[in-house]
N, C-alpha and C positions, 0 to 999 in steps of 0.2 A: 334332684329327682329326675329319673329319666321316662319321659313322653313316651304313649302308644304312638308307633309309627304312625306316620298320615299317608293314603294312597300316594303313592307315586305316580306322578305326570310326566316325568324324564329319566332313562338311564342312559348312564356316561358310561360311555368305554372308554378307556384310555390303556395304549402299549407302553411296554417302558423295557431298558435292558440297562442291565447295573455290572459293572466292568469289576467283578468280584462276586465271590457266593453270599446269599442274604435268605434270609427268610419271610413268613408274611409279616410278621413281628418286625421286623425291621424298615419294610415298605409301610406299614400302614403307621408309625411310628415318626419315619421321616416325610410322610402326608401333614401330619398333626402338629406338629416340630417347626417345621419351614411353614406351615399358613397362619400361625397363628402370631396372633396380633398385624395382621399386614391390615386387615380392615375392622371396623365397629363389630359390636356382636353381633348387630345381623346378621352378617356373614361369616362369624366365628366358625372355621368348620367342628369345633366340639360341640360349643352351644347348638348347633343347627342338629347336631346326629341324638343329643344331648333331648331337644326337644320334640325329637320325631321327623323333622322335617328334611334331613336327608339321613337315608337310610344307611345299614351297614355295609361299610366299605368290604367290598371282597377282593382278594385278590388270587392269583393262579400263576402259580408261577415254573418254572425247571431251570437246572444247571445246566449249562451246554459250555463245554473245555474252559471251564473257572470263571464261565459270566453266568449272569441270572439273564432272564429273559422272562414275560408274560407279561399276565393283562391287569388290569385295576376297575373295577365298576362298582359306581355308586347310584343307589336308586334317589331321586331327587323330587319333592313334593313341591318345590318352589317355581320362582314364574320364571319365562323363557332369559329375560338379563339373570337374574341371579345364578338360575344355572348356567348359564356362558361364566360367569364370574367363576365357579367353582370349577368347570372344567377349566380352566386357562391357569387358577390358581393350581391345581392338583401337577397341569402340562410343567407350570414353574420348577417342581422340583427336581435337584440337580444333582444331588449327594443322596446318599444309600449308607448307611454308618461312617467310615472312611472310603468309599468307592462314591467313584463319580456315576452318575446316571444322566438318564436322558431320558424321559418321558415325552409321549406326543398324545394327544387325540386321535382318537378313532372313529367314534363317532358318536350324535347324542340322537337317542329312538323319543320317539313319542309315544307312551307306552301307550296311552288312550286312542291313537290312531291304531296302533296292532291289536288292541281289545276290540273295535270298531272290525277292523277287517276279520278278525274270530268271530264276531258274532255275528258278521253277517253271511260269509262264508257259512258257517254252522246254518244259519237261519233258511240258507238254500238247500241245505243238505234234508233239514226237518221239512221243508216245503215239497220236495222232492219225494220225499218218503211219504208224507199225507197223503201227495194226490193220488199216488199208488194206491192208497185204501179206500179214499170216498174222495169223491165230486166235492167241489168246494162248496161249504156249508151255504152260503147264499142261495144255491138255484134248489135246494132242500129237494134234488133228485135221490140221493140216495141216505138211505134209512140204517142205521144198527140195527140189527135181528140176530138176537140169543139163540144160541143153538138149541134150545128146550124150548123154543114155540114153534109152534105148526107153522109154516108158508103160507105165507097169500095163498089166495085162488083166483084163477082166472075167473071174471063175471062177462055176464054180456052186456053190453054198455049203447043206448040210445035206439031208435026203430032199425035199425039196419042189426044190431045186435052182434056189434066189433067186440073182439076179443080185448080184455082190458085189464088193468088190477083194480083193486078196489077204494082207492084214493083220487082216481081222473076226477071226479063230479067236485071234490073240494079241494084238491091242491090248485093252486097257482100258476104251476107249472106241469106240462104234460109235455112225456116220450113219443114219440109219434116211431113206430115200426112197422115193417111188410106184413106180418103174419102172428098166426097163434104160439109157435114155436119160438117166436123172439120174444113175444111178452112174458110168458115161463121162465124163459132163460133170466129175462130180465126179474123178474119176481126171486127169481132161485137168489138173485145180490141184494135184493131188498130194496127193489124199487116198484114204487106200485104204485105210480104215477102215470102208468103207459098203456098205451092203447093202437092197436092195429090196424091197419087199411084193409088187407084182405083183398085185395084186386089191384088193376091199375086203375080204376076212376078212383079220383079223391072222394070218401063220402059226406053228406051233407054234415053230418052230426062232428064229423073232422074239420070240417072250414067255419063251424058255427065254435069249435072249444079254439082255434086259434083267433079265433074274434078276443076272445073271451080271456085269453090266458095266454102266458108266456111258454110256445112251442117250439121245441126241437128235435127235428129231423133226425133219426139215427138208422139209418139204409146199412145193407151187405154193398160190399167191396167188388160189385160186379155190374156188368151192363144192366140189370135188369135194376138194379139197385140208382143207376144214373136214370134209368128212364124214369124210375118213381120219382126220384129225388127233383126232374125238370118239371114233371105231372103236378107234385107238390109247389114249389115255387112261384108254376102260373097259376094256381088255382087257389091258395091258402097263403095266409098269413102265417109264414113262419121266420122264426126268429133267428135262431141257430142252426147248424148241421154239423152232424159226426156222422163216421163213417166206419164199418168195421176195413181194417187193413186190407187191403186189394187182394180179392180172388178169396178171403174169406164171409162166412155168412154172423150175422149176429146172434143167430139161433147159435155157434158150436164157440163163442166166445166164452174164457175162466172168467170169472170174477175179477180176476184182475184185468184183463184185455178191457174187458167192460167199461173199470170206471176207466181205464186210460182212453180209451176213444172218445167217452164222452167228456173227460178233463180239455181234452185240444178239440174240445167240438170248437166253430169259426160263427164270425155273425154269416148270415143269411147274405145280406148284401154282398160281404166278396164272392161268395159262392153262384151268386147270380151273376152275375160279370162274366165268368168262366161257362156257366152253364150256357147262357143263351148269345154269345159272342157267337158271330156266324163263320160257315164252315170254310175251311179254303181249299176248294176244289184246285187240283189238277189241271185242267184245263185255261183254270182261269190264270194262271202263269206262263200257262204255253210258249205266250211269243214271247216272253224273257226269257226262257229257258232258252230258248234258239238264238236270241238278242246278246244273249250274255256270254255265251258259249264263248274262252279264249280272251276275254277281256281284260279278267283280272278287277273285275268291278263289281259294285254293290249297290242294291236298290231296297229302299225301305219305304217302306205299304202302309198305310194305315189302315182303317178297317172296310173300308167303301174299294180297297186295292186301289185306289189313288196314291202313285209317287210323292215321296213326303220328298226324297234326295237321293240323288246319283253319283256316290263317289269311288274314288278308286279305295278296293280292300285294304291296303296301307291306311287308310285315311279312315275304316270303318268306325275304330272306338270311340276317337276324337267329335264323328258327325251321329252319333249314338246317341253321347252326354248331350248334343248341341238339339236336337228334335225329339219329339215326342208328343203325345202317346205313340208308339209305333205297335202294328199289330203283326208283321210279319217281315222279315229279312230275306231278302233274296240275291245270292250271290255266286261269283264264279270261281268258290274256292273249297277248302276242307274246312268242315264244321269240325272245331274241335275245341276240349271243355272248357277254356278261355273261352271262347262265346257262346257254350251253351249258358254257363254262368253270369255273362253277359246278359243275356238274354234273360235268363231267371229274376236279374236282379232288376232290370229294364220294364217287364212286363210282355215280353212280347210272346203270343202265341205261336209264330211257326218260324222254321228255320227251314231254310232251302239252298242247298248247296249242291255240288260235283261229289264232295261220301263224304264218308263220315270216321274220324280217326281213329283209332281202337283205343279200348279200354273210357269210351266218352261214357258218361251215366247222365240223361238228361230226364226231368222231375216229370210229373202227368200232366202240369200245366203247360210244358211245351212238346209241339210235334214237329216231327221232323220229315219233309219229303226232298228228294232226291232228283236234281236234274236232270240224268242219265234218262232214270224213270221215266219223267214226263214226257223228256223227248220223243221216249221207244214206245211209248202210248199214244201220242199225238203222231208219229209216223205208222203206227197200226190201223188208228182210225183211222189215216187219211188211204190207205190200203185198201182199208173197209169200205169206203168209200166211190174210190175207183174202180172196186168189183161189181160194186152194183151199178 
């Protein structure tokens, strides 16, 4: 009686070319022919196809000028020796009816390793496509809303009477946005967890619900939106930040922009690193801009513009890896995307070079000023100076 297959754990390839025309009949014949009886039944390969435990031999084959040539693969349920055994016995065969053959291995897959990689490949692909639809269920921002029910409405929310939806007082979690026009927008997705500032002072009732609950920041994609966003930071407890995409507002975001800003919203802490890291004036580089002028050398800052190290440009990557934290790079050469990516990956805030190469794309967390610049600035002023 012949066994339901058992999953297969290995498939064999194996090539083979038979010096005369054959058929599959013949190949899979001369498989069965030549292994049998070399070892106990355990390895019978009929008992074994017999009980399920290796699968049906296929084979593929074509005539090319009076030889056979192609493949042979059998699917294998058995443990890693046994299937080596069965490849190596299948490799043995050497005859093909009266033609000589020649058989080799090809190779043996792990079929549960290629199941592994489909499902997880797959698993990104589904992951991928959720976040597009809703915010991940845990921070219970965003809501399904049937198209046959009425929309939220905006309420007014605490003595200052912020614009809000109508779930801030019991969810867990609250949207924090600039205005009225972003909490709509945000209700129009079916989040009605969120509530408005309405000015630049942070309000009381806004630093009493981050006490209270897990908030995140979601600002337009423009200066006014950094100023709130630093406003927020030093005055409230918040947790995360999202951002609508640069130079857009959250008020004209689809539904889908939506949850994707808030999907890559970031914790609060990196965000404060960037925000309140101080600024690097122009001037305060001055005399290396003049210092450096013709060197061919490089100076790396930390954030007080104390000298971390003074090496020559050839030697810049190498003394990169070797110090750190570094907050700014100052050097007498072309900034170009090798070290703006340097830089990205580094942590450093500024880069200051002689120009800048074309076609370089460097991120918002790093800036770029120009020594040229400084120079013609710091000889303006000092112009400015002599006049009066």
């Amino acid at each position: 009686m012949t066994h339901a297959q058992l999953p297969a754990k290995y498939r064999i390839k194996l090539v083979f070319e038979v010096d005369g025309e054959v058929e599959k009949h013949d190949i899979i014949g001369a498989i069965f022919g030549q292994s049998e009886g070399l070892f106990g039944p355990e390895l019978d390969l009929s008992e074994l196809v017999k009980t399920g435990r290796v699968g049906r031999i296929d084979v593929a084959l074509k005539h090319i000028r009076g030889k056979t040539v192609g493949t042979i693969t059998i699917p294998s349920a058995l443990d890693r020796a046994s299937t080596a055994i069965i490849a190596a016995t299948v490799e043995a065969v050497d005859r093909v009816g009266p033609y000589p053959a020649r058989t080799k291995l090809d190779e043996i897959v792990d079929v549960r390793e290629e199941r592994r990689k489909w499902i997880i490949k797959r698993a990104r692909e589904i992951l991928r496509e959720w976040t597009l639809t809703k915010v991940p269920s845990a921070s219970e921002v965003v809501r399904e809303v049937s198209e046959v029910l009425v929309p939220a409405k905006v309420v007014r929310y605490g003595p200052e009477g912020l614009p809000a939806g109508p779930d801030v007082e019991r969810a867990r979690e609250i949207i924090i946005v600039e205005g009225r026009a972003d909490v709509i927008n945000l209700l129009k997705c079916g989040i009605t967890n969120v509530i408005a500032m309405e000015g630049l002072r942070v309000p009381d009732t806004i630093i009493r619900l981050c006490e209270q609950k897990e908030a995140t920041a979601f600002l337009d994609g423009d200066h006014m939106g950094d100023v709130l966003l630093k406003e927020l930071l030093s005055t409230a407890r918040i947790r995360y930040v999202a951002r609508a995409p640069r130079g857009r507002e959250v008020e004209e975001l689809t539904p889908k922009e939506v949850l994707e800003a808030l999907a890559k919203r970031v914790p609060a802490d990196e965000v404060r690193k960037e925000v309140f890291a101080p600024e690097l004036k122009p001037d305060a580089v001055a005399g290396l801009a003049e210092e450096l002028e013709g060197t061919l050398e490089a100076v790396l800052l930390d954030e007080e513009l104390n000298q971390l190290a003074r090496v020559p440009v050839s030697q810049l990557f190498d003394k990169v890896e070797e110090v750190g934290p570094i907050y700014a790079l100052v050097f007498d050469g072309i900034i170009t995307q090798r070290i703006v990516d340097m830089a990205r990956k580094k942590g450093i805030r500024y880069l200051v070079g002689e120009r800048v190469a074309s076609g370089v794309k460097a991120p918002d967390s790093i800036r770029i000023l120009l020594l040229p610049d400084i120079r013609g600035a710091q000889g303006r002023g000092s112009s400015s100076e002599e006049g009066h």
